[in-house]
C-alpha positions as CSV (number, residue, x, y, z in Angstrom):
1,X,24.4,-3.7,-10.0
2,X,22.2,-6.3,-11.5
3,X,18.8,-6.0,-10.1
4,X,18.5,-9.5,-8.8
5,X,21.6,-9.3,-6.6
6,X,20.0,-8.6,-3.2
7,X,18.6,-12.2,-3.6
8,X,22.2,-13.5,-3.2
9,X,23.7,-13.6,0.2
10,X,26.9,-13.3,-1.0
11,X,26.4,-10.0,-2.9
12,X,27.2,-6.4,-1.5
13,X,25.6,-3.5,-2.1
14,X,26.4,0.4,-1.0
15,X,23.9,1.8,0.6
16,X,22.9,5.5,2.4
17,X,23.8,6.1,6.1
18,X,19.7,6.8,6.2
19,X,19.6,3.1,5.6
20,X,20.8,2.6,8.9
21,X,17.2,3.1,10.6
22,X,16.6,-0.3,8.7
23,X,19.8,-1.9,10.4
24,X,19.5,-1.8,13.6
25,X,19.0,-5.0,14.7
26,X,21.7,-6.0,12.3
27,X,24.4,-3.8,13.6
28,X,23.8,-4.5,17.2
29,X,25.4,-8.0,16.4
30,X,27.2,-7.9,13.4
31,X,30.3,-6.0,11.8
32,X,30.3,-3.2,9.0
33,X,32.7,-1.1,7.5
34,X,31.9,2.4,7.3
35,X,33.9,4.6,4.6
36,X,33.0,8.6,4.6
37,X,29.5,8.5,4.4
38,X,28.5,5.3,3.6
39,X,28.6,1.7,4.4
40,X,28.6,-1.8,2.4
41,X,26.4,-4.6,4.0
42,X,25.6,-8.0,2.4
43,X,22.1,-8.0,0.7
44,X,20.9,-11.1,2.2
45,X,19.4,-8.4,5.3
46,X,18.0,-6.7,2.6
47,X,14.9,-4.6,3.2
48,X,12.5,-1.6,2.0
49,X,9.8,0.3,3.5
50,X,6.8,1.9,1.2
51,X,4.5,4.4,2.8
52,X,1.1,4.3,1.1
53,X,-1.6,7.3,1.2
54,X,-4.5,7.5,-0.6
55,X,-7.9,10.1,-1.3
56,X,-6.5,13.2,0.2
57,X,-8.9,15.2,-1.3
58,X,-7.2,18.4,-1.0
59,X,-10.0,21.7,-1.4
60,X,-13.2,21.5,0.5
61,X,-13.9,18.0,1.1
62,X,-10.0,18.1,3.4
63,X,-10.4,17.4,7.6
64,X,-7.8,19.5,8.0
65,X,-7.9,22.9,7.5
66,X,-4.1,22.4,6.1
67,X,-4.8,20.6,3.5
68,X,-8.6,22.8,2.6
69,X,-8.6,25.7,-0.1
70,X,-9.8,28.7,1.5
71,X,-12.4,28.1,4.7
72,X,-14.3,24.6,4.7
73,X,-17.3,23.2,7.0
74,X,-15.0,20.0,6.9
75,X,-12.0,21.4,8.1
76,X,-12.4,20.4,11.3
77,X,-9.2,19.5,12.5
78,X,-5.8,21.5,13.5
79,X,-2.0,20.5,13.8
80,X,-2.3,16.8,11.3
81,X,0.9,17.2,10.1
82,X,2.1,18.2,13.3
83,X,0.9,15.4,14.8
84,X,2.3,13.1,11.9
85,X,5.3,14.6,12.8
86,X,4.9,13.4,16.4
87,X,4.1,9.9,15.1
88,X,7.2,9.7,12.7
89,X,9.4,10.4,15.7
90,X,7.7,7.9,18.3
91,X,7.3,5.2,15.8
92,X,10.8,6.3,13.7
93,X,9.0,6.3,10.6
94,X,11.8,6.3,7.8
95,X,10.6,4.9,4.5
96,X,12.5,4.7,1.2
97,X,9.2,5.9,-1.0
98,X,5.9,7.5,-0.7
99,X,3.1,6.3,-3.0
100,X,-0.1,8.2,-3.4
101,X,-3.3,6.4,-5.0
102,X,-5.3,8.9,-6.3
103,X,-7.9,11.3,-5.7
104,X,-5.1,14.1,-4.4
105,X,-7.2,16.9,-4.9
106,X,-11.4,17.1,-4.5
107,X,-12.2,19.5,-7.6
108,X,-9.0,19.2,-9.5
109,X,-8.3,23.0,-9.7
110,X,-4.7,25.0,-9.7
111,X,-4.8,25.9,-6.3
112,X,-5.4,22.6,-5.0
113,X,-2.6,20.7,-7.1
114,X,-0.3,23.5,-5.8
115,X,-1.3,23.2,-1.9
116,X,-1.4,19.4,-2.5
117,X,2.6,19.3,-4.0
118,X,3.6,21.8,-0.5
119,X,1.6,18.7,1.8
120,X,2.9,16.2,-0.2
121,X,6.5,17.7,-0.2
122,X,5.9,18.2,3.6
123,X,5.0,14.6,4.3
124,X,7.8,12.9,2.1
125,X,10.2,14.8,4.4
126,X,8.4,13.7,7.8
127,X,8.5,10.1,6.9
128,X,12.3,10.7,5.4
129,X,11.6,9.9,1.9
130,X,12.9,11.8,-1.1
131,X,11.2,14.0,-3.7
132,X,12.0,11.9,-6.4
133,X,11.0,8.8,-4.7
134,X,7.3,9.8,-4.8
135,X,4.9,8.3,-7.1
136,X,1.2,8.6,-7.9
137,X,-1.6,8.2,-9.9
138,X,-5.0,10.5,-10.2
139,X,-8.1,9.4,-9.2
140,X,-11.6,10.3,-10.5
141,X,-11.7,13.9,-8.6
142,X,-8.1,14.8,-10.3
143,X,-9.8,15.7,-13.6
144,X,-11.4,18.9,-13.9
145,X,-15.1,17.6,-14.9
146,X,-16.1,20.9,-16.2
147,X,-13.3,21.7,-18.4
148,X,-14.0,17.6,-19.8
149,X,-17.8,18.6,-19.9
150,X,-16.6,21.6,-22.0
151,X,-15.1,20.2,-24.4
152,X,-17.0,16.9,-24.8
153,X,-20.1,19.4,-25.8
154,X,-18.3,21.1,-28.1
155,X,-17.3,18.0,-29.8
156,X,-13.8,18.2,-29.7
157,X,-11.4,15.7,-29.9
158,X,-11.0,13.3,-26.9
159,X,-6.8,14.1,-27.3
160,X,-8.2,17.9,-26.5
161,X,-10.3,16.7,-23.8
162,X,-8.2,14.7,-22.3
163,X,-5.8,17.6,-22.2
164,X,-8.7,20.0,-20.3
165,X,-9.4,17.6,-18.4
166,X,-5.9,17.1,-16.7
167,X,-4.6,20.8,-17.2
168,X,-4.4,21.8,-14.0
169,X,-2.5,18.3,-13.5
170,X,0.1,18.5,-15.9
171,X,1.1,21.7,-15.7
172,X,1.9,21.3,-11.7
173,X,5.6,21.6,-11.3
174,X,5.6,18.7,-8.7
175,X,3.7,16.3,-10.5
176,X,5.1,16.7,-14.5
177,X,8.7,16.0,-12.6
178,X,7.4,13.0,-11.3
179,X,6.3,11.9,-14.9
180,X,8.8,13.3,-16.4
181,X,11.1,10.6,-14.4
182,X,9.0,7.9,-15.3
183,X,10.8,4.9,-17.6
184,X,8.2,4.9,-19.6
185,X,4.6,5.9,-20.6
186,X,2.3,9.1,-19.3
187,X,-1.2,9.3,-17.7
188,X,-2.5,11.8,-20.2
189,X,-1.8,9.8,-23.7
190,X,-2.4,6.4,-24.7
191,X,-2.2,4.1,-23.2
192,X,-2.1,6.0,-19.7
193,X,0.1,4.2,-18.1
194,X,3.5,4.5,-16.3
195,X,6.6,3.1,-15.8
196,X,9.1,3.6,-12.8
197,X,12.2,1.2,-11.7
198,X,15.2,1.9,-10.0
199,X,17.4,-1.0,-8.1
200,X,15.2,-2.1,-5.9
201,X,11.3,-1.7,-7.5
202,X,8.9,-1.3,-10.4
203,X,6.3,0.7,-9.6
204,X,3.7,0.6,-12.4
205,X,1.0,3.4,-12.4
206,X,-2.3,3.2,-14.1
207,X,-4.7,5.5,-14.6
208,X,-8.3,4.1,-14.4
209,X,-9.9,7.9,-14.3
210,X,-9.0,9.0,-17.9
211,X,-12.3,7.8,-19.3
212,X,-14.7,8.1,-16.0
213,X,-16.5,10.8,-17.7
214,X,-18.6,13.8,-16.4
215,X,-21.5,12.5,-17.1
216,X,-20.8,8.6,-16.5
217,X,-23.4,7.2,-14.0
218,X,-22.6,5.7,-12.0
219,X,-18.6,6.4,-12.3
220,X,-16.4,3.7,-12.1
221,X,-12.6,2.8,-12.6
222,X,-12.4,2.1,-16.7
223,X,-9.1,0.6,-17.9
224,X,-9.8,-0.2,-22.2
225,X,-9.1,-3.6,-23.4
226,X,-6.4,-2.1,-26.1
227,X,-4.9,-0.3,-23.0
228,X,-4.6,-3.4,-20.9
229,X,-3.3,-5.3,-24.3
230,X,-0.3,-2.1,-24.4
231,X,0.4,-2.8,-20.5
232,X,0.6,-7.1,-21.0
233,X,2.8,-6.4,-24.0
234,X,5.1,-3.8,-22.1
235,X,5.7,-5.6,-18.7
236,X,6.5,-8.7,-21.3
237,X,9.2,-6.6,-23.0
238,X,10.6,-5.0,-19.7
239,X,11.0,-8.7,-18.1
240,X,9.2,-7.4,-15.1
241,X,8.3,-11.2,-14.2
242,X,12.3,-12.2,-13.9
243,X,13.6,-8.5,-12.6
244,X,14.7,-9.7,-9.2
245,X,12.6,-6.5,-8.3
246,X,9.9,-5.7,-6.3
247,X,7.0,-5.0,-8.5
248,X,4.4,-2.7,-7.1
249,X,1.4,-1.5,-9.4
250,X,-1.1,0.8,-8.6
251,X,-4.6,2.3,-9.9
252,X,-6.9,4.4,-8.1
253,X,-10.2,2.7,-8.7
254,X,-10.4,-0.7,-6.6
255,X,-9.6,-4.2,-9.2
256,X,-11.5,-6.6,-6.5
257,X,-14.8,-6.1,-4.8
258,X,-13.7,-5.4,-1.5
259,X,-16.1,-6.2,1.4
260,X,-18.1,-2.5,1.7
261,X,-19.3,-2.6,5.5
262,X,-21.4,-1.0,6.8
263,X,-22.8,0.1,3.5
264,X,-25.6,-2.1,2.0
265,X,-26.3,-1.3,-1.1
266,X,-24.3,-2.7,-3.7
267,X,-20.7,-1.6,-5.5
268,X,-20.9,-0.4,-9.2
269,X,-17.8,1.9,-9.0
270,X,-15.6,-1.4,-9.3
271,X,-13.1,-0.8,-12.2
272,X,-13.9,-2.0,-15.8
273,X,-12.2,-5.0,-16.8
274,X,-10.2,-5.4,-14.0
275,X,-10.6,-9.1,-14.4
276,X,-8.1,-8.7,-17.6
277,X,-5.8,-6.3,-15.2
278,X,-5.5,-8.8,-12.7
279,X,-4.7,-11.6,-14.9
280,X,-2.2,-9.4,-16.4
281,X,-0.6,-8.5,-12.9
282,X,-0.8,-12.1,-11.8
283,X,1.2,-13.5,-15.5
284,X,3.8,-10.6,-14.8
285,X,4.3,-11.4,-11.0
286,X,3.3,-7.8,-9.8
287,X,3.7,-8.6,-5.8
288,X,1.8,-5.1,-4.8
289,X,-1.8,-3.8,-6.2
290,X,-2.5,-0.4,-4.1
291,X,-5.7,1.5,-4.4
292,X,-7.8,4.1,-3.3
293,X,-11.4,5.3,-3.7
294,X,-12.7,3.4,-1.1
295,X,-12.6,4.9,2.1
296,X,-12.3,1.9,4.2
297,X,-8.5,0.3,4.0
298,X,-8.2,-3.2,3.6
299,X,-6.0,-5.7,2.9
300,X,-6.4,-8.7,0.7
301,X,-4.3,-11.6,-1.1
302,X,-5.3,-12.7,-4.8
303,X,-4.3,-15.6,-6.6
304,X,-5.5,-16.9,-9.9
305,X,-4.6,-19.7,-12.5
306,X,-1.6,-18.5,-12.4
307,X,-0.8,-19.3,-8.7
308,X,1.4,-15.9,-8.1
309,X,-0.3,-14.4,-4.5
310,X,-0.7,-10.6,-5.0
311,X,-1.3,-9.0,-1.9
312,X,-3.9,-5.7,-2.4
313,X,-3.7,-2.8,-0.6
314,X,-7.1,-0.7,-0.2
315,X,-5.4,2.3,1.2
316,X,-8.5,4.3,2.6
317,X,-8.5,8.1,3.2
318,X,-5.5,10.1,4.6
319,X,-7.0,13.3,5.0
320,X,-11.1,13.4,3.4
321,X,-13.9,13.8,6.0
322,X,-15.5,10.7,6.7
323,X,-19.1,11.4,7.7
324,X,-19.6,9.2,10.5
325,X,-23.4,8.3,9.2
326,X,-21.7,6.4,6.5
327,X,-18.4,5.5,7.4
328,X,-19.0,5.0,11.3
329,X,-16.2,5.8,13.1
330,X,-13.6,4.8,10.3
331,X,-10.4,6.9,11.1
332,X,-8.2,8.3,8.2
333,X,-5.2,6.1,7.6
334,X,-1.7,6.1,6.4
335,X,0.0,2.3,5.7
336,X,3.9,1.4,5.6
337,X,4.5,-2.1,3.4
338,X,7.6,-3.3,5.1
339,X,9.4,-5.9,3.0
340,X,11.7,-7.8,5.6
341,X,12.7,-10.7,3.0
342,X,12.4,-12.6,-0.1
343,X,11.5,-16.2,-0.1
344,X,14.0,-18.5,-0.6
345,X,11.6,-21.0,-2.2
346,X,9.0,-18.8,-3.6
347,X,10.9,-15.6,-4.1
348,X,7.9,-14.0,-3.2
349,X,8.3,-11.0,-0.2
350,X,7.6,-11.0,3.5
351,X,6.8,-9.3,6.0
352,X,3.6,-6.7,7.2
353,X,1.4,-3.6,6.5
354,X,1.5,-1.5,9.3
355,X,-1.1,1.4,9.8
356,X,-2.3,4.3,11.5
357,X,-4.7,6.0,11.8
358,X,-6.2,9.7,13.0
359,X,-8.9,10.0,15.3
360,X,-10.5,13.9,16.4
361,X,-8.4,14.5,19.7
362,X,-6.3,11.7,19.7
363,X,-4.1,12.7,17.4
364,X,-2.2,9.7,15.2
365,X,-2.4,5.9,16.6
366,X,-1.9,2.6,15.9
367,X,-4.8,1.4,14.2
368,X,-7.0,-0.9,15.8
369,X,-10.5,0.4,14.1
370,X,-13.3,-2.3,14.2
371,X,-13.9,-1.9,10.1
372,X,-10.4,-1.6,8.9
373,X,-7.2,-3.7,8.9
374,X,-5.1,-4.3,12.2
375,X,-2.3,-2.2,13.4
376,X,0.1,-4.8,11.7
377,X,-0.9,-6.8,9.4
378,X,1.8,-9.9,7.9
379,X,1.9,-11.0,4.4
380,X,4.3,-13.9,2.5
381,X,4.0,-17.1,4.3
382,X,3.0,-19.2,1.5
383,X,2.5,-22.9,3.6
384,X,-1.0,-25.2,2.9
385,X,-3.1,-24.4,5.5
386,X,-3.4,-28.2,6.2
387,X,0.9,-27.7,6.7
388,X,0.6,-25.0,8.8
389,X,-1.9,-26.7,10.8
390,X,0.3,-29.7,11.5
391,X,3.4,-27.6,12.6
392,X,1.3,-25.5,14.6
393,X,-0.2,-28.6,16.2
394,X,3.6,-30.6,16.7
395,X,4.8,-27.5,17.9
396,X,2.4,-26.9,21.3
397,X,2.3,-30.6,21.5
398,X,6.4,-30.3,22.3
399,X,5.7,-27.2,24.2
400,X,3.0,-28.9,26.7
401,X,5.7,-32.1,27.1
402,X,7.6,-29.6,29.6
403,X,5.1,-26.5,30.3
404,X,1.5,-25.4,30.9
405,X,1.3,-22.4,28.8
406,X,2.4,-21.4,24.9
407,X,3.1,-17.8,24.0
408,X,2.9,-16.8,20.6
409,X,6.1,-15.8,20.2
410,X,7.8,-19.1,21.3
411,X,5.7,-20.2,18.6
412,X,6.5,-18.1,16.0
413,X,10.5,-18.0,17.4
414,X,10.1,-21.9,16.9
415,X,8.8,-21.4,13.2
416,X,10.6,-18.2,11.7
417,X,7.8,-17.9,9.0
418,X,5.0,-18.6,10.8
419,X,4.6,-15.3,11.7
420,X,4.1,-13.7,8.2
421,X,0.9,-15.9,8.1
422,X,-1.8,-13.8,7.9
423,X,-3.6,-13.2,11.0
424,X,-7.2,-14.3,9.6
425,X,-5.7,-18.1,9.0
426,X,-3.3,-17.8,11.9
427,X,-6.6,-17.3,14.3
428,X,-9.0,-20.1,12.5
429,X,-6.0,-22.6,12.9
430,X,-5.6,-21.8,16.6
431,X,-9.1,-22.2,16.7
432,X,-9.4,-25.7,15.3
433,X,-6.0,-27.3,17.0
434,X,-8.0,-25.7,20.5
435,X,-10.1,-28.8,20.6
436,X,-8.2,-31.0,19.0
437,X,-5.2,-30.8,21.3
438,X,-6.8,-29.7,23.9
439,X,-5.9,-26.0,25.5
440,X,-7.4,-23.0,26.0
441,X,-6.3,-19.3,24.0
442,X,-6.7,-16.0,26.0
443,X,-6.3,-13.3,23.5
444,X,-3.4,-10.7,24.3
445,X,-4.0,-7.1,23.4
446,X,-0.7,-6.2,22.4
447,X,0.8,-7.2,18.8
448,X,3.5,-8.8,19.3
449,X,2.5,-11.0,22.0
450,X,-0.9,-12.2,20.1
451,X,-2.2,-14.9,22.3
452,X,-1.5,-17.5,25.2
453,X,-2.2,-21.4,25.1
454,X,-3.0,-22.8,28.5
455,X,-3.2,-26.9,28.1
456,X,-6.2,-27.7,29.3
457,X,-9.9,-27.3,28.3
């Protein structure tokens, strides 16, 4: 099947019975045929879920004494897998991959990687994902700074030191299958990238810890100029811009300054010439940039000369232990990108991130943290602001003709993709049509149901 079918309405696809967890809505109105064990639907309802986890930090730096190497000061808490089990079942968690952003293990020894494939293997199957539908990249504590300290002082070649350095890595079962699938490219040669793509996605891994040395200070993300020259040069020969795919790249150390509340001081561990790795992302159309190494998630859009909106994905910490005299009360988090469409227009993706997160005694929740991202947050709608502020405004103005009240999701029924605005805008608009039409907004605290306009000042 060309890759740029699911674009066309009229195309069909066969797809997994699991696949039905995506449907529902669909099949409640519509008819399918159903041979043995699996079913043809037309790709216009096309749709794909990617669970993101980051900085699990597997060893003695885990929160959970299932994911700690022997006994831990920070292994605080009992039953989080259990209790992401719980979650996965309330929420029907069913996603079609898992990506993981780095920083699996804390000290990069055997027994970490090894506990770290068992969690990882254990969470794939909670949120329903296959084996070989997991992906990652290593962060800065994935490489074994003593072995690279080692052989740096004994002046060996970096090829050998790269090798020490990643040992432990490479010759993990779990993760050398993972590679080993990869279209193209390994973390541990030149130029430390990889490839993925099946159907649906691209998922492009880079690793920006191969040169953040022992002895680096501070240490920061590198990614060499002649490495970022291989990657523009490969995505141009793979046609990754005009794949009819979703492209999704992603590097541990962060490519944008991302706002660093509550700390004051200022951010060298930014990634080197990331400037040159998100013009390259932009000029490719990657839609996706996930990271990790910051602990506090966020979520961002990027655009550049080259007008393409990449929405970024700080993916925070699934399981390290945040020390609340840094990090003040933010949670550990796990995301789900849910793609609901493609643009007709743009052919750029919609739809939302939607996290949770873990909180000591409360087990796995939607999360509504004061220094994070929302519970759900929408990505896609691509309108001017000064055009989404005129629909917004003609909009209630119709609604107030015959009622006193607007509810956000007449709104957004009225205006299908509206509501893949993202909610920062959404809330500044509301707030400036408030005088100018004259009504009054009492906040909601559920999601779905975001606000209520009552005419009248």
């Amino acid at each position: 099947m060309n890759g740029s079918d699911y674009r066309d309405t009229c195309s069909y696809a066969t797809i997994s019975v699991k696949t039905l967890h995506f449907l529902s809505d669909y099949l409640t109105n519509h008819t399918v045929v159903i041979s043995c064990n699996r079913i043809s639907i037309p790709m216009g309802i096309w749709h794909m879920k990617i669970i993101i986890i980051s900085d699990l930090h597997v060893g003695d730096a885990a929160v959970s004494n299932e994911f700690s190497v022997g006994s831990s000061n920070n292994a605080v808490k009992n039953q989080f897998l259990n209790e992401l089990r719980q979650l996965s079942n309330q929420e029907d968690i069913r996603a079609d991959y898992l990506v993981v952003a780095g920083d699996i293990t804390n000290r990069a020894t055997r027994e970490e990687f090894e506990l770290a494939s068992t969690r990882l293997k254990e969470i794939a199957e909670i949120v329903g994902v296959e084996q070989e539908k997991v992906f990652f990249v290593p962060g800065n504590h994935d490489g074994n700074w003593a072995e690279e300290e080692r052989s740096m002082t004994s002046k060996e070649s970096i090829k050998m030191t790269i090798d020490r350095k990643y040992s432990n890595l490479r010759f993990n079962d779990f993760f050398k299958q993972c590679l080993d699938r990869a279209r193209f490219g390994c973390y541990f040669n030149e130029p430390y990238f990889a490839i993925w793509s099946d159907e649906h996605l691209n998922i492009i891994g880079v690793n920006s810890s191969v040169f953040d040395h022992y002895d680096r200070k501070p240490h920061h993300g590198v990614i060499r100029k002649q490495d970022l020259t291989e990657l523009d040069r490969k995505l141009q020969e793979m046609q990754i811009a005009h794949s009819g795919k979703i492209n999704l790249l992603v590097v541990h150390h962060h490519p944008i300054q991302q706002p660093d509340l509550p700390f004051d001081a200022a951010d060298h561990s930014i990634l080197q010439n990331a400037a040159i790795l998100m013009e390259i992302a932009s000029k490719h159309n990657v839609n996706f940039i996930v990271h990790g190494h910051k602990h506090i998630p966020r979520l961002a859009q990027y655009s550049d000369d080259y007008q393409h909106p990449i929405n970024i994905l700080c993916a925070g910490s699934f399981s390290a232990r945040l020390d609340d005299r840094w990090f003040q009360g933010v949670p550990n988090t796990i995301h789900q990108i849910e793609i609901d469409k493609i643009c007709d227009v743009n052919k750029t993706p919609l739809g939302k991130v939607v996290s949770w997160s873990h909180n000591t005694g409360h087990g796995w929740t939607k999360d509504e943290s004061i220094n994070g991202i929302p519970h759900k947050e929408f990505f896609g709608n691509r309108m001017l602001p000064v055009e989404l502020k005129k629909q917004l405004k003609e909009s209630i103005e119709r609604f107030f003709e015959t009622q006193t009240h607007v509810k956000w999701s007449e709104l957004s029924n009225h205006y299908a993709d509206i509501i893949y605005t993202s909610r920062k805008l959404l809330e500044k608009t509301i707030m400036d049509l408030s005088d100018e039409v004259g009504f009054t907004i009492f906040k909601t605290p559920g999601q779905d149901e975001l606000f209520i306009l009552l005419k009248g000042k």
